[in-house]
C-alpha positions as CSV (number, residue, x, y, z in Angstrom):
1,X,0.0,0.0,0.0
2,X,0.6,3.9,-0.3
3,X,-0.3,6.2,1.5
4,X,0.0,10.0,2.0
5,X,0.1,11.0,5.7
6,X,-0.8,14.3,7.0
7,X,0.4,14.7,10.9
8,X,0.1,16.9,13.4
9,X,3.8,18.0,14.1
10,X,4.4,20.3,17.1
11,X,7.5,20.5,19.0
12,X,6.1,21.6,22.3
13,X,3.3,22.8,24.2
14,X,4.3,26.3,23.6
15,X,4.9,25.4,19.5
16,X,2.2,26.6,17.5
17,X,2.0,23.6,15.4
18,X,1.2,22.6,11.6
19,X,0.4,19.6,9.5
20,X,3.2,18.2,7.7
21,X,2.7,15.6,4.7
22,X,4.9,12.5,4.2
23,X,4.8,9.6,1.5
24,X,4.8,6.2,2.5
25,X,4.4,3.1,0.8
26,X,5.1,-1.1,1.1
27,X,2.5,-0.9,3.9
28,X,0.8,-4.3,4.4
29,X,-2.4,-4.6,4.8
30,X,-2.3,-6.7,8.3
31,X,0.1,-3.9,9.4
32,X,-1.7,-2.5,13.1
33,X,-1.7,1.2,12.7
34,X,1.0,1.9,15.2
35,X,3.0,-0.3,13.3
36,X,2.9,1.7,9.9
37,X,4.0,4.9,12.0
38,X,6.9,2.9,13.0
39,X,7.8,2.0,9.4
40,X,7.3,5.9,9.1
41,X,9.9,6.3,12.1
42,X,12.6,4.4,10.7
43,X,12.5,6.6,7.4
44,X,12.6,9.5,9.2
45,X,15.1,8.5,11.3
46,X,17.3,6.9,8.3
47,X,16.9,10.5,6.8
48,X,18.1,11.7,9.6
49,X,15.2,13.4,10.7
50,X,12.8,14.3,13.8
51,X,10.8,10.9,14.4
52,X,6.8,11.4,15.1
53,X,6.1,11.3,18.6
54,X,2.8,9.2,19.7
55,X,2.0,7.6,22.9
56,X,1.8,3.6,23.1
57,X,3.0,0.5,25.5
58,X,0.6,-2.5,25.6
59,X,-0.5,-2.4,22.2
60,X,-3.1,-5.2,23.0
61,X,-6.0,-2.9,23.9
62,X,-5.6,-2.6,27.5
63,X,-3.7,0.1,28.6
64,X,-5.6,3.3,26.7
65,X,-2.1,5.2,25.6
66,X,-2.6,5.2,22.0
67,X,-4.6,8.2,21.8
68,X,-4.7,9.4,18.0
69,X,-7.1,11.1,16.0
70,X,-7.5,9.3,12.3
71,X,-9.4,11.0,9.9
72,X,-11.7,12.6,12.5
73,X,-12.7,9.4,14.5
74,X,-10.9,8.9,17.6
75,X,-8.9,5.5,17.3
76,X,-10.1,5.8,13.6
77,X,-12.6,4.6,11.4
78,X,-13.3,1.1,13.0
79,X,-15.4,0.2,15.5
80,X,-14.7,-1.6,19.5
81,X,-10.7,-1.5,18.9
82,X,-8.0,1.1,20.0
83,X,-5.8,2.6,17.5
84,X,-3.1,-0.4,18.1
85,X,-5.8,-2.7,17.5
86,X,-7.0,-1.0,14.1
87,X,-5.5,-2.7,11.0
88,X,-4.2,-0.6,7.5
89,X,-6.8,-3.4,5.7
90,X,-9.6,-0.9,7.1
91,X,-7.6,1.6,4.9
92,X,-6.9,1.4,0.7
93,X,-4.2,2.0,-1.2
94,X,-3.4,5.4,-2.1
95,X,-5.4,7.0,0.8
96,X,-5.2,9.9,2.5
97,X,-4.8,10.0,6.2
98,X,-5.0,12.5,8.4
99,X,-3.3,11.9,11.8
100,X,-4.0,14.0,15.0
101,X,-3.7,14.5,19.0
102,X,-6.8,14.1,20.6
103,X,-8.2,17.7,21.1
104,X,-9.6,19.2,24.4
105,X,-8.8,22.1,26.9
106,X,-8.0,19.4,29.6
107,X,-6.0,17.3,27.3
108,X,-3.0,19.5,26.2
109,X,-0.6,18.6,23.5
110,X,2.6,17.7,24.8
111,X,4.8,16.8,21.9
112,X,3.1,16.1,18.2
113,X,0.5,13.4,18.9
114,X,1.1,12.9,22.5
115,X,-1.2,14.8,25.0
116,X,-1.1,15.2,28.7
117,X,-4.5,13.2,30.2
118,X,-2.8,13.6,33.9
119,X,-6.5,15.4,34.6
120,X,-7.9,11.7,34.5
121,X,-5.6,11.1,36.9
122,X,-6.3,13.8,39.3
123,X,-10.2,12.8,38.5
124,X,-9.7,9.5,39.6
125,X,-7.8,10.4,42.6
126,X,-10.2,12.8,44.3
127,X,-12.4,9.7,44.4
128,X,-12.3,6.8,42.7
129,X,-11.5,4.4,45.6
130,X,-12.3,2.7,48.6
131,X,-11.1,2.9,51.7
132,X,-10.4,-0.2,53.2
133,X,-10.3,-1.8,57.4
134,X,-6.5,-3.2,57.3
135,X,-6.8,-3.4,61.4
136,X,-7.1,-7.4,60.7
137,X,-10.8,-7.8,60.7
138,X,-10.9,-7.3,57.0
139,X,-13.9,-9.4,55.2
140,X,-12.8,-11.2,51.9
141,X,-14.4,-9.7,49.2
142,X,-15.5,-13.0,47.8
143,X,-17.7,-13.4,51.0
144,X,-19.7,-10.6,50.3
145,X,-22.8,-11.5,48.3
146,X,-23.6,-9.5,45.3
147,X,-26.9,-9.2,42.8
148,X,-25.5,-11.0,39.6
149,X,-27.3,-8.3,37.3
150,X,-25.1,-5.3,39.5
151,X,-21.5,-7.5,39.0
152,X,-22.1,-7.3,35.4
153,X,-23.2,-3.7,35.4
154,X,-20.0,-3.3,37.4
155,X,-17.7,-5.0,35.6
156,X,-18.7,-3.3,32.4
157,X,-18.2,0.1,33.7
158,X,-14.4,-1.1,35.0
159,X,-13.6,-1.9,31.3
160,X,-13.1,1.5,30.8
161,X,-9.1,2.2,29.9
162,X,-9.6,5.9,30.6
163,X,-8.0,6.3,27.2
164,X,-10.2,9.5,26.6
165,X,-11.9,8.8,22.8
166,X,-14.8,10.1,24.6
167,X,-13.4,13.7,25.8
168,X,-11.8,13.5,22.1
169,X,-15.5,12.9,20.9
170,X,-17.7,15.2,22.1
171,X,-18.0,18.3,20.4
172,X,-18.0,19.9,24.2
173,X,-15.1,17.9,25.3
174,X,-17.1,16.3,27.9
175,X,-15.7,13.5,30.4
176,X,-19.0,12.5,31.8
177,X,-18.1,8.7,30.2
178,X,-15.2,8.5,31.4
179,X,-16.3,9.6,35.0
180,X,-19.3,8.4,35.2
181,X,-17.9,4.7,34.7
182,X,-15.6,5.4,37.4
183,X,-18.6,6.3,39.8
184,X,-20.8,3.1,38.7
185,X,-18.0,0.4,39.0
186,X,-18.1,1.4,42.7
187,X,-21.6,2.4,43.5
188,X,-22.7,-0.7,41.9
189,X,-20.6,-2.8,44.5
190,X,-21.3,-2.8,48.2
191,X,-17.7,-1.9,49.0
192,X,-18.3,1.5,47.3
193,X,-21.8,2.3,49.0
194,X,-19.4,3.2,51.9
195,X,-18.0,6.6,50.5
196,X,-20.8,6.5,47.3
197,X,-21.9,10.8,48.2
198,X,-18.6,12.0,48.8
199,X,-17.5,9.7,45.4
200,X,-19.5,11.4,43.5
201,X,-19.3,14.7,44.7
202,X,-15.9,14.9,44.6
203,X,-15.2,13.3,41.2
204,X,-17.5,15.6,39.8
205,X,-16.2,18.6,41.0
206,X,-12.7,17.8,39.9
207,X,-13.7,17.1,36.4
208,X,-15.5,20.6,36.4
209,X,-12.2,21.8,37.6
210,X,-9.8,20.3,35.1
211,X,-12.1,22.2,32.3
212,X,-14.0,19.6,30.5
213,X,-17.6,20.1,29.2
214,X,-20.8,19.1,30.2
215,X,-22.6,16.5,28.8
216,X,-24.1,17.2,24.8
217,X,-26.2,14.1,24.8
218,X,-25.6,13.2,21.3
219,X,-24.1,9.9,22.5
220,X,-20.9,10.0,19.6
221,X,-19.0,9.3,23.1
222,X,-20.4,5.6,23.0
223,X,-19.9,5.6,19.8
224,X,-16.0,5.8,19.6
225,X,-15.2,4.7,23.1
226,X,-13.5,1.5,22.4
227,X,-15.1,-0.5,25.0
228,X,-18.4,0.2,24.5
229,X,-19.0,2.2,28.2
230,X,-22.8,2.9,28.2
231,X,-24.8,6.0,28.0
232,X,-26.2,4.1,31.2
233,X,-23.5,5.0,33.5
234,X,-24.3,8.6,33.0
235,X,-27.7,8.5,33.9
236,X,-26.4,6.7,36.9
237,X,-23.6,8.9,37.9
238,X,-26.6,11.7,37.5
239,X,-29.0,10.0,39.9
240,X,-26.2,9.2,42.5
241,X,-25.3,12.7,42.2
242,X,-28.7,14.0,42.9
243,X,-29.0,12.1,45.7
244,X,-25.6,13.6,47.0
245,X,-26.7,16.9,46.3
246,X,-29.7,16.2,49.0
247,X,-27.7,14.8,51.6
């Protein structure tokens, strides 16, 4: 295949930034995205210049990091997979791609397609926990009996890799998918009841804080979100929210 990239290059956070086109061709087809922007690396370093910068470690669909914006889709045009998990077969030969950071206020560009998602982090920290008895009078978890229907629920919402296609998605930059799986995980489960109003609260609050959006209820979020977080989890994180608010 050949192909005619066009990538957002910028230096640093303080570089204004530009598109720069490059020509690239004996892609294969079973190539996985991140792959073909190695291929891309190794030219560029051969030529002896600037390689592209982009984020990636697991590359099995786990860990989130590969955060790129391909031809205006988040993780690009296919659907359920992260960009390491999208093939070059979903592209043709002689395309045109156009290869971005994910854009947001709260997501700032650090280096060409690498952005700084550390406001997840701070998300999650202001309360996406439990806090646990260590004095020696813990209770397994596994001894704990839980509805089968709220486990699954649960479990569903933990999927999320907090890799931020949602925030990249919504045209008001909103994290209310990624939060509001965070929230349900834990006030689905008996161990997060515990702390469940200042959870929410909290978690909410931060997220207004780091700058993100509110909700546009178009639903593109679900859409691109690799792991298929429900709209659910909103409306859930909304009602315990509500009932926090009247506490």
């Amino acid at each position: 295949m050949k192909l005619t990239l066009k990538i957002w290059r910028q230096k640093n956070a303080q570089d204004k930034g530009k598109i720069v086109d490059y020509k690239i061709d004996n892609i294969s087809p079973d190539m996985s995205f991140l792959e073909m922007l190695d291929v891309l690396n190794d030219q560029l370093i051969m030529a002896g210049d600037e390689p592209v910068a982009f984020d990636h470690d697991c590359r099995e669909g786990i860990c989130g990091m590969c955060s790129l914006f391909i031809n205006g889709e988040a993780h690009g045009p296919d659907r359920g997979v992260t960009t390491c998990q999208l093939h070059m077969r979903m592209f043709k030969d002689g395309d045109t791609i156009y290869i971005e950071p994910f854009r947001a206020k709260a997501f700032p560009v650090i280096k060409d397609l690498i952005v700084d998602r550390s406001s997840f982090e701070r998300i999650q920290q202001a309360g996406g926990f439990i806090s646990v008895n260590t004095s020696g009078n813990t209770i397994d978890a596994n001894a704990i009996p839980i509805n089968k229907h709220d486990a699954d629920t649960a479990f569903d919402a933990a999927t999320c890799i907090s890799c931020g296609a949602c925030v990249a998605t919504c045209k008001n930059a909103s994290a209310m998918l990624f939060v509001s799986a965070k929230v349900s995980q834990l006030a689905l489960l008996p161990q997060g009841k515990v702390e469940a109003t200042e959870r929410v609260l909290n978690m909410v609050s931060q997220m207004d804080a780091e700058g993100f959006g509110n909700c546009s209820n178009t639903g593109a979020c679900e859409i691109e979100c690799p792991k298929g977080i429900s709209l659910e989890n909103i409306a859930r994180m909304n009602r315990e929210y509500l009932k926090a608010s009247l506490k």
